[in-house]
ROVEXBA-694069 format. One record per residue: z, x, y negated of N, C-alpha, C, O in turn; residue number from 1. Coordinates in pm, 1 decimal. Last residue first. Layout:
% ROVEXBA-694069
NODE       nZ       nX       nY      caZ      caX      caY       cZ       cX       cY       oZ       oX       oY vovo
NODE        Z        X        Y        Z        X        Y        Z        X        Y        Z        X        Y  NUM
...
//
This chain:
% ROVEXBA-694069
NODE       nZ       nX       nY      caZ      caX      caY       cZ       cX       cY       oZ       oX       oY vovo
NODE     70.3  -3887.1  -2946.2    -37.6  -4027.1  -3003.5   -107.5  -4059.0  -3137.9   -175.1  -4161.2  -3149.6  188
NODE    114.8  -3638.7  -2895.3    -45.8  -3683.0  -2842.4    -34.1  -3808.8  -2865.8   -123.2  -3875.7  -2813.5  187
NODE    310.3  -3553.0  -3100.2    161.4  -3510.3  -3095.2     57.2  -3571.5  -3007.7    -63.3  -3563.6  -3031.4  186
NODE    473.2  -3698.1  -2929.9    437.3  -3714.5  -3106.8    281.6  -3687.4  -3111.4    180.7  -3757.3  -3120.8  185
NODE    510.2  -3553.5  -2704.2    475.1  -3691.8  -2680.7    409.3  -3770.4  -2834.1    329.1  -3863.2  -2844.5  184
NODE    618.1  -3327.6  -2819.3    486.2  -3320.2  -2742.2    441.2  -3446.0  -2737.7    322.9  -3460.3  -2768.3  183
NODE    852.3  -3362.9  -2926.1    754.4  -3325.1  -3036.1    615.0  -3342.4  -2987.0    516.7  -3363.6  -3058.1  182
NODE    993.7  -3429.7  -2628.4    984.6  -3515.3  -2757.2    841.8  -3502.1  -2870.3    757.5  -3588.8  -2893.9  181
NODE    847.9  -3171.4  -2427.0    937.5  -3216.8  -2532.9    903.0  -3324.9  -2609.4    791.1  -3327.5  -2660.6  180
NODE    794.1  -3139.0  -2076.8    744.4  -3173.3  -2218.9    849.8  -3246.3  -2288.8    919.2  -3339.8  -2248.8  179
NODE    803.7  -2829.2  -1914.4    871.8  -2941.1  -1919.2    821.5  -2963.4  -2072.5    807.0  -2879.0  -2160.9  178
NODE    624.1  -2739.7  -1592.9    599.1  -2731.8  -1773.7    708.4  -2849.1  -1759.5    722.4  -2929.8  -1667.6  177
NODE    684.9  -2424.0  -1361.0    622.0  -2559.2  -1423.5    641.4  -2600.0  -1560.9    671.8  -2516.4  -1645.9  176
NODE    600.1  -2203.1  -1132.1    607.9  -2265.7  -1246.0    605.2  -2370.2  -1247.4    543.4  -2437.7  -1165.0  175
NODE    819.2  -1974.9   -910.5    787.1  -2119.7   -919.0    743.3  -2152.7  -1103.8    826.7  -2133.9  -1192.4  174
NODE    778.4  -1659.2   -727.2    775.5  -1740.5   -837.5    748.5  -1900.4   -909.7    638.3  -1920.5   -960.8  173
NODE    959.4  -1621.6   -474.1    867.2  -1685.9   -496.6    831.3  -1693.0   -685.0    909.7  -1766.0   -745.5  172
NODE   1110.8  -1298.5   -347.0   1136.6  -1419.6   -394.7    998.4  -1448.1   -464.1    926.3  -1357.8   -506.6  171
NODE   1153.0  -1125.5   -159.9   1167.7  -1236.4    -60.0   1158.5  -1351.4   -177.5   1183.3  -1468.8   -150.1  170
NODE   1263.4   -866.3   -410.5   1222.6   -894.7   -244.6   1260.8  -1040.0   -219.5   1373.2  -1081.9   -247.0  169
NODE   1309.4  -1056.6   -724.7   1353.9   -961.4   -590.0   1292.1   -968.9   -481.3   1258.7  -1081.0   -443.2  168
NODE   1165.9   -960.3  -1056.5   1203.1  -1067.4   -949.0   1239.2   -956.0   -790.7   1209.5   -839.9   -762.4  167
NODE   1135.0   -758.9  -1274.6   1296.0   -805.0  -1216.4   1309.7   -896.8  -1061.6   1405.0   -905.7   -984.2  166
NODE    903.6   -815.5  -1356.5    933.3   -667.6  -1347.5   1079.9   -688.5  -1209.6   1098.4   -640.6  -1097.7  165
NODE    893.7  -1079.7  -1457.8    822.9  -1031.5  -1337.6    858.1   -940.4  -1300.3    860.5   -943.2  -1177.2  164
NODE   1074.9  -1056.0  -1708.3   1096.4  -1134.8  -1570.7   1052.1  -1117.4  -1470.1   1123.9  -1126.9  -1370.6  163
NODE    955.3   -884.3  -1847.9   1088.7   -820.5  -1777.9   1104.7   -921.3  -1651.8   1134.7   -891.1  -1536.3  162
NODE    708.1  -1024.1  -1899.6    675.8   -902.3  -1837.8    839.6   -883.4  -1766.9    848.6   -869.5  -1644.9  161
NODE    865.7  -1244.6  -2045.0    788.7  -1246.5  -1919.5    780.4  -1137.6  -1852.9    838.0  -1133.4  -1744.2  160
NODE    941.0  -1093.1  -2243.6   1027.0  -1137.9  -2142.6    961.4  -1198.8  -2054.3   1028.5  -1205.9  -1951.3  159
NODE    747.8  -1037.8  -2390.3    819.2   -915.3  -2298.4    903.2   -944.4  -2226.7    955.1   -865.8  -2147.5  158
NODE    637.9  -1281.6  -2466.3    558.2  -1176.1  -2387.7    640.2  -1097.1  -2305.9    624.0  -1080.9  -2184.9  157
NODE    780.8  -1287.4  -2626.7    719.3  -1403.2  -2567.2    722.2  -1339.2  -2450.2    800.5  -1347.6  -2355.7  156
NODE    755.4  -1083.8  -2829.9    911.8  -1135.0  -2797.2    887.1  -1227.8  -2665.2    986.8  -1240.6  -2594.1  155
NODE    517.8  -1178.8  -2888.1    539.4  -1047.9  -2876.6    673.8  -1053.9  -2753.4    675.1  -1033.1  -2632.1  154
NODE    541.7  -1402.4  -3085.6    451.5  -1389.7  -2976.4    477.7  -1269.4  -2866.5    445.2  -1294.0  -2750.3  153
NODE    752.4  -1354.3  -3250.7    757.7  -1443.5  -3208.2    645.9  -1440.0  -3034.9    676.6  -1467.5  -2918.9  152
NODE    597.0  -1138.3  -3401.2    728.9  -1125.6  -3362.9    748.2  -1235.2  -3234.2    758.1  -1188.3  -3120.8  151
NODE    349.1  -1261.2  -3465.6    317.6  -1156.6  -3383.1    475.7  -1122.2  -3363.0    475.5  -1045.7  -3266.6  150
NODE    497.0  -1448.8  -3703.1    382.6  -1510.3  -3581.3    393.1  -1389.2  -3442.6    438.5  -1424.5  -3333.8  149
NODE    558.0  -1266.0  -3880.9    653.6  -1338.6  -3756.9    593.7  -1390.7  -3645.3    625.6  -1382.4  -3526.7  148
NODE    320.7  -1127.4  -3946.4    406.0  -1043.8  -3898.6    520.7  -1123.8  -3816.3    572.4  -1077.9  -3714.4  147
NODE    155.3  -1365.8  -4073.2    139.5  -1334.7  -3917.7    224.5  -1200.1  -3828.0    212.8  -1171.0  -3708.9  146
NODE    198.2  -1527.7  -4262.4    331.7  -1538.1  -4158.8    302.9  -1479.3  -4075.2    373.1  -1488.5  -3974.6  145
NODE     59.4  -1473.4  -4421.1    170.4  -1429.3  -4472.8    237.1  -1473.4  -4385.0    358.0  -1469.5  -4408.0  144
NODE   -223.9  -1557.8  -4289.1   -216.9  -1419.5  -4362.0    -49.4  -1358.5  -4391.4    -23.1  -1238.3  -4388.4  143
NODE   -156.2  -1817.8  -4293.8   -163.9  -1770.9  -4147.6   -140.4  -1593.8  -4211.6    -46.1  -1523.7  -4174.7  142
NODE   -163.7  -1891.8  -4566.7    -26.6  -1854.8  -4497.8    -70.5  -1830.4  -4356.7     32.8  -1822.3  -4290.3  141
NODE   -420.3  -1833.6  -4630.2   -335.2  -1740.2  -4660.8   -189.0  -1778.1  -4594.0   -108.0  -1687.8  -4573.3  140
NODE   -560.4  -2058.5  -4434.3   -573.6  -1854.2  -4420.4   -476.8  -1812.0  -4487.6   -410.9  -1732.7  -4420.4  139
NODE   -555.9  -2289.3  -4433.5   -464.6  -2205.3  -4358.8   -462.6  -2048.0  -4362.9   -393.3  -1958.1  -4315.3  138
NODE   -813.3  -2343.6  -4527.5   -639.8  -2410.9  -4586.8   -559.2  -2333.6  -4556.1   -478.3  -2295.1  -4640.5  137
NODE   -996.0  -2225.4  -4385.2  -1004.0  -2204.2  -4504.4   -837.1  -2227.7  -4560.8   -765.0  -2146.4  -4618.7  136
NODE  -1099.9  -2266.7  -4140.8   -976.9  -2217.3  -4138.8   -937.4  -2224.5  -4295.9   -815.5  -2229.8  -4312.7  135
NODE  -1375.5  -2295.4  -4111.0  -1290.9  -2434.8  -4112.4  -1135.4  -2431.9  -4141.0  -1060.4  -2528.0  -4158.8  134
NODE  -1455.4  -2051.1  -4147.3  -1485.8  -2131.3  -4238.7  -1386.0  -2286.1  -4250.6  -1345.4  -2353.5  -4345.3  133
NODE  -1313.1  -1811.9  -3988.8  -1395.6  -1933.1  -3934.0  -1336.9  -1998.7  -4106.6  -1226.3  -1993.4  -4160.4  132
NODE  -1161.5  -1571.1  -3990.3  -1284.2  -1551.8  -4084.3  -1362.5  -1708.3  -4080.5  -1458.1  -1728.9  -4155.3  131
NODE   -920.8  -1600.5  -3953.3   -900.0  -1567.2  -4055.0  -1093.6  -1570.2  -4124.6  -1137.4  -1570.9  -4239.6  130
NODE   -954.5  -1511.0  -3682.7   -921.3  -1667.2  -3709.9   -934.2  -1652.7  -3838.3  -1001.7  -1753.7  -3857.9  129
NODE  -1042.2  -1260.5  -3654.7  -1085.7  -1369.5  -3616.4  -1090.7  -1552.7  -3696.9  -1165.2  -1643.2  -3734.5  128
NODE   -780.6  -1166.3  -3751.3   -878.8  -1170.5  -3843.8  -1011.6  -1263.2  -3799.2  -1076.5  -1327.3  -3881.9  127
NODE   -619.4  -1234.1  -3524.9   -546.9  -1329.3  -3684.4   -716.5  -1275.5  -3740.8   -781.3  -1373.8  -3776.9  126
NODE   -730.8  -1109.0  -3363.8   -721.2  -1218.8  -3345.6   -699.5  -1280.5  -3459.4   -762.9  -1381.3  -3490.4  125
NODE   -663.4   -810.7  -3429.7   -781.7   -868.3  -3398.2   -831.5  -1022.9  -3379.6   -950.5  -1054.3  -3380.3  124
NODE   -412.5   -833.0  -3366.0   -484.4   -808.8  -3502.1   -598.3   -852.3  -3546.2   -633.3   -908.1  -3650.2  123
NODE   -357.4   -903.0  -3155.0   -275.3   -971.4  -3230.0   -384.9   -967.8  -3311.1   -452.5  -1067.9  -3334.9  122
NODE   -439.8   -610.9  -3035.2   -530.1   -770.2  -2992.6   -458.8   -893.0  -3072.0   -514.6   -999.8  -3046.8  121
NODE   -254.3   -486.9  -3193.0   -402.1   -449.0  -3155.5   -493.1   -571.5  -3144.0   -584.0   -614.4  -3215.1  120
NODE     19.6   -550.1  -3039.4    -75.7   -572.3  -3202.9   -194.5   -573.5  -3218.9   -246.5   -675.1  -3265.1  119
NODE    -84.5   -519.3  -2798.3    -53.4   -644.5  -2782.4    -59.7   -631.4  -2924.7   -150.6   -701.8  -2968.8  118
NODE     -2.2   -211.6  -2787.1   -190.2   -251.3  -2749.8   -164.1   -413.3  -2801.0   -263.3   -439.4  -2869.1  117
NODE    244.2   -188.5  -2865.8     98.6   -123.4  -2948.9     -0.8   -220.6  -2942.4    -61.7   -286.1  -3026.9  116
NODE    409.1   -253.9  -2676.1    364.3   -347.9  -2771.4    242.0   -334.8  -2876.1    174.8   -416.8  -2938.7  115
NODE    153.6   -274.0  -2382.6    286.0   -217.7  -2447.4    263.3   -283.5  -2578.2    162.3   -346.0  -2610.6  114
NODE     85.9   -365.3  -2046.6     82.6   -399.6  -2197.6    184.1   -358.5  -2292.4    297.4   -406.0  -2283.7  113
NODE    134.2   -329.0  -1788.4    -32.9   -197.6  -1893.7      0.3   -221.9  -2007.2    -29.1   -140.4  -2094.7  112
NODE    272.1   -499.8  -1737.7    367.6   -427.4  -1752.1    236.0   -296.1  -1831.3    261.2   -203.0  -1907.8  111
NODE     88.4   -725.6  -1678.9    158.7   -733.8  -1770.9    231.6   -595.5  -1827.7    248.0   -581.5  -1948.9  110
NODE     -3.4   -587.6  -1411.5    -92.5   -590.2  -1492.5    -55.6   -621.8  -1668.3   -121.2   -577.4  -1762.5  109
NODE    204.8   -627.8  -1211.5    152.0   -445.9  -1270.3    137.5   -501.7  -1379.8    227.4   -492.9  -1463.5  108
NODE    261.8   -870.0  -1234.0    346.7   -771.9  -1278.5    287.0   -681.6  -1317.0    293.9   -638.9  -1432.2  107
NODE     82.4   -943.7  -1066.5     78.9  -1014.8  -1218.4    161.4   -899.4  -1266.3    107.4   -830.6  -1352.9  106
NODE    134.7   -839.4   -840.5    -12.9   -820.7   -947.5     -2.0   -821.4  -1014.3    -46.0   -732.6  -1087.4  105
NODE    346.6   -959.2   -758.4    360.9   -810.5   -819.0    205.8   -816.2   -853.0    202.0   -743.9   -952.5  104
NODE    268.1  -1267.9   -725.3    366.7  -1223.9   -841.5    378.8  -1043.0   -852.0    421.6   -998.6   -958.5  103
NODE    103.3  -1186.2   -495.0     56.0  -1225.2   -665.3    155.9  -1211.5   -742.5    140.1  -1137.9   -839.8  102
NODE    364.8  -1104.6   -317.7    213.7  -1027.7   -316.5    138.6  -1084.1   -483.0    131.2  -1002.8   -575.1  101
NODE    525.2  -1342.9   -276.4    583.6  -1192.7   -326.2    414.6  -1097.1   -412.4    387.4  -1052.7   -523.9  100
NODE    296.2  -1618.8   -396.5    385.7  -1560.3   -321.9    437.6  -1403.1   -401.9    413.3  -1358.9   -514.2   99
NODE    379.8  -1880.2   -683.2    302.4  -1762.5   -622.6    385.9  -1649.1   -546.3    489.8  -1596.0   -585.3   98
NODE    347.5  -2235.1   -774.8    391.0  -2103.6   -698.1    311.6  -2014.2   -693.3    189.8  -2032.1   -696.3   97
NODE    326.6  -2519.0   -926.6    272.7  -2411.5   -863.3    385.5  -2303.0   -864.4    483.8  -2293.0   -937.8   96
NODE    362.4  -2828.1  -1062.9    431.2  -2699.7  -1007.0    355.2  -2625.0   -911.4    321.3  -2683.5   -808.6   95
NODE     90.6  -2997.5  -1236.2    154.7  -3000.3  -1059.3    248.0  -2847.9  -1099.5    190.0  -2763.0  -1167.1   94
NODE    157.2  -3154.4  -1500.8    125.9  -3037.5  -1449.8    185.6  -2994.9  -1348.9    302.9  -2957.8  -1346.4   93
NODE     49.9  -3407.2  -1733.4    143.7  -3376.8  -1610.9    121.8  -3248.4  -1589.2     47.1  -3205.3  -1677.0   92
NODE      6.4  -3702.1  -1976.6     14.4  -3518.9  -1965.6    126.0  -3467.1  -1836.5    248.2  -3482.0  -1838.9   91
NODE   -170.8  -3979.2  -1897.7    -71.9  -3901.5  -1886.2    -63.0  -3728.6  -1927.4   -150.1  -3651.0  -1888.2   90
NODE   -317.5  -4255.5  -2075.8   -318.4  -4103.3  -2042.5   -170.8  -4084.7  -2015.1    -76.1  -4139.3  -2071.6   89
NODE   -415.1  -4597.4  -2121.2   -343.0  -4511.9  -2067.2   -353.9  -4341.9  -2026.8   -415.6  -4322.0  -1922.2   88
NODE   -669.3  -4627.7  -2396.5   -658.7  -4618.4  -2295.2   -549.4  -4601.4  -2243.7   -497.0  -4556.9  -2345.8   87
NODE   -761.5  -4690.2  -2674.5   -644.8  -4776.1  -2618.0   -640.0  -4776.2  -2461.5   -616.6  -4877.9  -2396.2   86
NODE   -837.8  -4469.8  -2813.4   -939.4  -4609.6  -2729.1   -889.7  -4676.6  -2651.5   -951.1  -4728.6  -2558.3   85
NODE   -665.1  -4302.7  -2814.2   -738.9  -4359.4  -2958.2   -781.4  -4505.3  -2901.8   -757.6  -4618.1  -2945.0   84
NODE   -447.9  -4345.8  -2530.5   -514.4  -4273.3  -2637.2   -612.4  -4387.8  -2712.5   -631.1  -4506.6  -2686.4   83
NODE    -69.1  -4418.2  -2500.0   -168.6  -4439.3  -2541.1   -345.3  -4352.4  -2595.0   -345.1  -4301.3  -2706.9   82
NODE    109.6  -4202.6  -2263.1    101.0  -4234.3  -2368.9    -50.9  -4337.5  -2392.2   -137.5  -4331.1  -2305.0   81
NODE    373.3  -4025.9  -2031.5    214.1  -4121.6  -2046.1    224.3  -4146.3  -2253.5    311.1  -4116.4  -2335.6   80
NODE    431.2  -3731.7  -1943.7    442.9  -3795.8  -2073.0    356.5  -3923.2  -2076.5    251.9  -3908.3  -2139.5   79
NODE    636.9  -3590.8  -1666.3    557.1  -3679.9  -1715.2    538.5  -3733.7  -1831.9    634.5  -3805.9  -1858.9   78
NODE    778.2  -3302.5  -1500.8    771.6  -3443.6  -1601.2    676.8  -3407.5  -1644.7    623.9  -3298.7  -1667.5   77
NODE    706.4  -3191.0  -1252.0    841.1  -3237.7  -1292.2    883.0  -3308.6  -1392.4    990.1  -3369.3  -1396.0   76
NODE    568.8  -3271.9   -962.4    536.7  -3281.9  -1090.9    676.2  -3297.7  -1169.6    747.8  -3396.9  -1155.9   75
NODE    430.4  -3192.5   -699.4    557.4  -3166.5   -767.9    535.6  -3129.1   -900.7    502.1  -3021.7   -950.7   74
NODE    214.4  -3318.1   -464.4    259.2  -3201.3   -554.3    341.1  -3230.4   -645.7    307.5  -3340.6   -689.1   73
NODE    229.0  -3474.3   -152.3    255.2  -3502.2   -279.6    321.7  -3408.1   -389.6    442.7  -3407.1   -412.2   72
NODE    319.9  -3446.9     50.7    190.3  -3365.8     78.0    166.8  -3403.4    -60.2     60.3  -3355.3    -99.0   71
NODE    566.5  -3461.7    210.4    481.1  -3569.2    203.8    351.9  -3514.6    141.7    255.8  -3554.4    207.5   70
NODE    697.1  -3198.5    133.0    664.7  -3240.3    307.1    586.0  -3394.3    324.7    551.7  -3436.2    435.3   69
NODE    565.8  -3121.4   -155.9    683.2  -3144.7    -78.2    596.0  -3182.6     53.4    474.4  -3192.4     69.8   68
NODE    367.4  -2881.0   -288.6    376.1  -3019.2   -242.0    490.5  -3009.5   -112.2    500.8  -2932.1    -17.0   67
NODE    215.8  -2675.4   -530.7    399.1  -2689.6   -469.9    340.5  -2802.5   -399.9    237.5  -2836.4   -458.2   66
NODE    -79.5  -2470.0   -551.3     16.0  -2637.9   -601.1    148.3  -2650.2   -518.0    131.9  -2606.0   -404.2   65
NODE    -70.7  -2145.0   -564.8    -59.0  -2233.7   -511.9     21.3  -2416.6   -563.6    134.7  -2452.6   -595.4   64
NODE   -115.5  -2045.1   -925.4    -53.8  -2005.0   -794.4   -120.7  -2149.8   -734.7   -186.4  -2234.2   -795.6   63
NODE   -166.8  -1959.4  -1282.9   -186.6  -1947.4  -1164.0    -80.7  -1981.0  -1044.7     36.1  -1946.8  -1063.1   62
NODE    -25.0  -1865.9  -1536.4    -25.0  -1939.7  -1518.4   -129.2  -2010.2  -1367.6   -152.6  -2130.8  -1375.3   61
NODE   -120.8  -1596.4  -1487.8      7.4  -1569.9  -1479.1     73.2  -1774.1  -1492.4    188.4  -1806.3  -1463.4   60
NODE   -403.8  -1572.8  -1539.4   -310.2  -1572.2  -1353.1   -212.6  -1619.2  -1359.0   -174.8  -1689.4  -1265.2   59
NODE   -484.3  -1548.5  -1800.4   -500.1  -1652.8  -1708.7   -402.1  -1678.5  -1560.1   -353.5  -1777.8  -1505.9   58
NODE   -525.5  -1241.1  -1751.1   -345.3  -1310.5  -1826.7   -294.5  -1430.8  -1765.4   -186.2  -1457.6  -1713.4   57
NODE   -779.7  -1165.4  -1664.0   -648.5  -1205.7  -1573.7   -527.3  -1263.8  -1591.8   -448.2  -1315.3  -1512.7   56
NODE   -989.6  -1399.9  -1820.6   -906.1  -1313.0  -1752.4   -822.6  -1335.2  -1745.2   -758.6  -1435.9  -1775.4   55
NODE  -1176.9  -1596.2  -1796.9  -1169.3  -1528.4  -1692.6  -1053.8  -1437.4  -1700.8  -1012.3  -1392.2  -1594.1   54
NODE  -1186.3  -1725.2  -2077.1  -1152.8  -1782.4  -1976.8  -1126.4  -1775.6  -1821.6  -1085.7  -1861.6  -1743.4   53
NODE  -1154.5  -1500.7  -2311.4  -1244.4  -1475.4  -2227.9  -1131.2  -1597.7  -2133.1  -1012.3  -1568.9  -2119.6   52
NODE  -1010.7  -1504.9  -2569.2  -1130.4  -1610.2  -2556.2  -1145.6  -1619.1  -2422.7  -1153.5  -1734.8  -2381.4   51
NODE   -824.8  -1293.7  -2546.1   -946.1  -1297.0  -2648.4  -1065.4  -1391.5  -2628.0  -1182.7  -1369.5  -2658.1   50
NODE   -613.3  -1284.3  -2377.9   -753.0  -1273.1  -2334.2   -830.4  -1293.7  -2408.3   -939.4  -1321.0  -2358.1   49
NODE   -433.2  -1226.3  -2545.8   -441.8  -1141.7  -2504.0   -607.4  -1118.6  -2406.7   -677.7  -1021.6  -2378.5   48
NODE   -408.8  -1451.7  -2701.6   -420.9  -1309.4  -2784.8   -462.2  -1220.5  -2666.5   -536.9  -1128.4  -2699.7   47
NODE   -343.0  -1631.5  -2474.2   -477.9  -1632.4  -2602.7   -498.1  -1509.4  -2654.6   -611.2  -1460.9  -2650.9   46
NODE    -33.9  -1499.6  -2468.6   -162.0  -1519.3  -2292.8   -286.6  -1538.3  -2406.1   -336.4  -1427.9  -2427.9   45
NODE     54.8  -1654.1  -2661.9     44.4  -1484.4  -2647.5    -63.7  -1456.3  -2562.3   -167.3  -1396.1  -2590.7   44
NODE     11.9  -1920.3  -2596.7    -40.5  -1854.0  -2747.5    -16.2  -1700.1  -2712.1   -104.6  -1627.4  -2757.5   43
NODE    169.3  -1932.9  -2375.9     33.6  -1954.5  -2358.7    -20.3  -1876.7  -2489.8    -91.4  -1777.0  -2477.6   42
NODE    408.2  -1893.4  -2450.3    381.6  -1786.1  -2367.7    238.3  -1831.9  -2351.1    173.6  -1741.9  -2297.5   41
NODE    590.9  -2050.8  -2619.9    478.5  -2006.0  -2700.3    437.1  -1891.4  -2602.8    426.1  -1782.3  -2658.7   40
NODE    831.4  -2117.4  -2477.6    721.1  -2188.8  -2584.3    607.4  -2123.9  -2637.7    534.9  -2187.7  -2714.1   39
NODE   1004.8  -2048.9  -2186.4    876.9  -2002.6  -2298.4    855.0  -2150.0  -2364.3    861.4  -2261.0  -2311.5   38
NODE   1263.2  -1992.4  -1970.6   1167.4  -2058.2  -2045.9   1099.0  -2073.9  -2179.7   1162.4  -2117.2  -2275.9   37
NODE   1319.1  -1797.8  -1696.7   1303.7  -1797.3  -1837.2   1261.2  -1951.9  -1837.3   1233.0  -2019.2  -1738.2   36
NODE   1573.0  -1798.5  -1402.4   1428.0  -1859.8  -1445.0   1446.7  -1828.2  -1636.7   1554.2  -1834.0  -1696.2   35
NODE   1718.3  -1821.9  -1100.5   1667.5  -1725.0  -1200.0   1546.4  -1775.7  -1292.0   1433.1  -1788.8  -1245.8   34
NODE   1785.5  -2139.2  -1070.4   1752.0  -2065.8  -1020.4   1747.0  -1935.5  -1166.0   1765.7  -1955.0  -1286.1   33
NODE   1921.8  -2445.7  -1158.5   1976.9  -2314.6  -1111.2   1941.3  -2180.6  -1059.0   2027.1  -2107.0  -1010.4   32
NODE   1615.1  -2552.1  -1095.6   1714.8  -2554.2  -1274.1   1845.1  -2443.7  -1204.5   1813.0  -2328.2  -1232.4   31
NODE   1605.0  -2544.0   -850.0   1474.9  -2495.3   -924.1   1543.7  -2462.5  -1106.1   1518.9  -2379.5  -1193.5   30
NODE   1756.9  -2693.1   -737.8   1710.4  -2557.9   -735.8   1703.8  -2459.2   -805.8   1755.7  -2349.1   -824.7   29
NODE   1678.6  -2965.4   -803.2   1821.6  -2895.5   -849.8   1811.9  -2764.3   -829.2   1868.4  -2700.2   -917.8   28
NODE   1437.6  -2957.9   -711.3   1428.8  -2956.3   -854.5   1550.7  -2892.9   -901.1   1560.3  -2807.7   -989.4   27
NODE   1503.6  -3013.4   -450.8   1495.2  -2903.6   -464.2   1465.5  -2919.2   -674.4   1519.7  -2825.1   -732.4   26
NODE   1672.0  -3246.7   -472.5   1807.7  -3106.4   -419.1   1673.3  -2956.3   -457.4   1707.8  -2840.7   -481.8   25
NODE   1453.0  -3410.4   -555.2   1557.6  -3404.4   -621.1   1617.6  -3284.2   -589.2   1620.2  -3202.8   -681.5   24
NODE   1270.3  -3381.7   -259.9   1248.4  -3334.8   -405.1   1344.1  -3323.0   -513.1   1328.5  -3220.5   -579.5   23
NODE   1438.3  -3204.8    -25.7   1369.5  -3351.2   -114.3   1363.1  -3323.6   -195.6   1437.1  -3236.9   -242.1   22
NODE   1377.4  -2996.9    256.6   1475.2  -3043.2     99.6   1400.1  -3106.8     41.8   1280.9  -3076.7     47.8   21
NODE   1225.5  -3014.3    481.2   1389.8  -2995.2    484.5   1472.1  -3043.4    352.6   1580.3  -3101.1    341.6   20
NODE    932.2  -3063.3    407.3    990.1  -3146.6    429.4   1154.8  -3131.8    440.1   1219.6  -3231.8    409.4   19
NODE    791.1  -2815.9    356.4    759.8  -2887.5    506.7    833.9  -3012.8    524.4    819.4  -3076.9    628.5   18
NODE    822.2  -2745.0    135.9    679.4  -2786.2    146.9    685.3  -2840.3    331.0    595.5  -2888.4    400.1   17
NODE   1097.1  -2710.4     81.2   1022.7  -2797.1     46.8    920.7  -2817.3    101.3    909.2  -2936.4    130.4   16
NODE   1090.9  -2459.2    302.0   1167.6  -2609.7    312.4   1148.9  -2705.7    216.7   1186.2  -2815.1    259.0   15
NODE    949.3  -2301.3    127.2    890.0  -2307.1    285.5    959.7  -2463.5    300.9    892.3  -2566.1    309.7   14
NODE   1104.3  -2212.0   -107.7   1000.1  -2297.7   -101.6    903.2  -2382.8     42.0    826.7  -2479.1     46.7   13
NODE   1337.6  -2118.5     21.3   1360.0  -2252.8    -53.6   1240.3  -2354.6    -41.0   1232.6  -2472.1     -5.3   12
NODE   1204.1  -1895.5    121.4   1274.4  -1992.5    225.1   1270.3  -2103.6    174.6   1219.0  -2198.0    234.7   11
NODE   1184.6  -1760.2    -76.9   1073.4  -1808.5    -30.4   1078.1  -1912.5     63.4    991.6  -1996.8     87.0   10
NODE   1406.2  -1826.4   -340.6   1376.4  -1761.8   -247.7   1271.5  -1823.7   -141.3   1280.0  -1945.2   -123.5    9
NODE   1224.1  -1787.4   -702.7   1292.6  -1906.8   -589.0   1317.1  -1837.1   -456.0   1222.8  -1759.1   -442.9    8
NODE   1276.9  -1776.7  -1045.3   1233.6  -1688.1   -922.8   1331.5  -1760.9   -767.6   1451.5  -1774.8   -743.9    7
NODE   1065.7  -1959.2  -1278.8   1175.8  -1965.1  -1191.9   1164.2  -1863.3  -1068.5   1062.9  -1861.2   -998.6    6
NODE    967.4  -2051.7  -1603.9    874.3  -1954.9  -1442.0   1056.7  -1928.3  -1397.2   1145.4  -1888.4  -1472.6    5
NODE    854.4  -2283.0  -1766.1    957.7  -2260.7  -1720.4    913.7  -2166.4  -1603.6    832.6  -2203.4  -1518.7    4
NODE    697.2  -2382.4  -2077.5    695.3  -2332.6  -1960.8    734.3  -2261.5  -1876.1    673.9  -2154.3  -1870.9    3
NODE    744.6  -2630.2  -2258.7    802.8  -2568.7  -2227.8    740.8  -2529.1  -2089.5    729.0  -2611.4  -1998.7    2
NODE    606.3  -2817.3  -2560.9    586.7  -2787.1  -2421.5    659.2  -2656.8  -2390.5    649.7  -2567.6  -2474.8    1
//
């Protein structure tokens, strides 16, 4: 899973949501726009809220649902698959936005995080995990990879923070998730 944060001009998004640009010209957008994309920006966002399902890191995957001028939210891919009980499931995730005003929240609040404090709660976390009984198989190489693990996570992180830091007057932040091959593996 790939989670793609795009900086859109607000205009762009105003003319989707009323109908001026179709969903295709705006997706084309949306892939030419200023934009990172993360793998592992949720697993940092974990370290950082330590469980707590309230905080704010939470935001940064936050905003308004996108819906084009038919009132139908903007899903940019789709995985269906089988589950155990031979049901149909899909994995989707409406595109959301967030205006000028939440995207600088999010900003301050990423930008408190230096890399110090983000070991800190790294640290705290691998020993966490390191103490659950069910973890047992995994402890010593979670133990001997967690200096890349926390590279990897870290690295995650700061380019988000630079991305928010960077976006311009008048511009939207657009997310969404694109799912990989490996993703569709994993959920059958």
């Amino acid at each position: 899973m790939i989670t793609i944060f795009s900086a859109i001009d607000k205009k762009q998004v105003e003319k989707f949501e009323n109908g001026s640009i179709r969903e295709k010209p705006f997706i084309d957008i949306l892939t030419q726009s200023n934009q990172i994309k993360l793998s592992q920006i949720d697993r940092a966002l974990n370290v950082l809220a330590d469980g707590d399902e309230e905080s704010p890191y939470w935001e940064v995957f936050g905003g308004e649902v996108l819906a084009g001028g038919d009132g139908e939210a903007l899903v940019i891919n789709t995985i269906s698959f089988e589950n155990e009980e031979g049901g149909s499931c899909e994995i989707c995730d409406p595109t959301v936005y967030q205006n000028e005003e939440e995207a600088g929240m999010i900003s301050a609040f990423l930008e408190e995080i230096n890399e110090t404090a983000f070991k800190k709660q790294f640290d705290t976390k691998i020993k966490k995990l390191t103490r659950w009984s069910f973890f047992n198989k995994g402890k010593k190489e979670l133990k001997e990879n967690a200096d890349e693990i926390l590279d990897v996570l870290w690295e995650e992180f700061d380019r988000l923070r630079s991305f928010y830091k960077n976006i311009n007057a008048g511009e939207y932040v657009v997310i969404y998730t694109v799912y990989e091959e490996e993703d569709f593996e994993m959920a059958n």
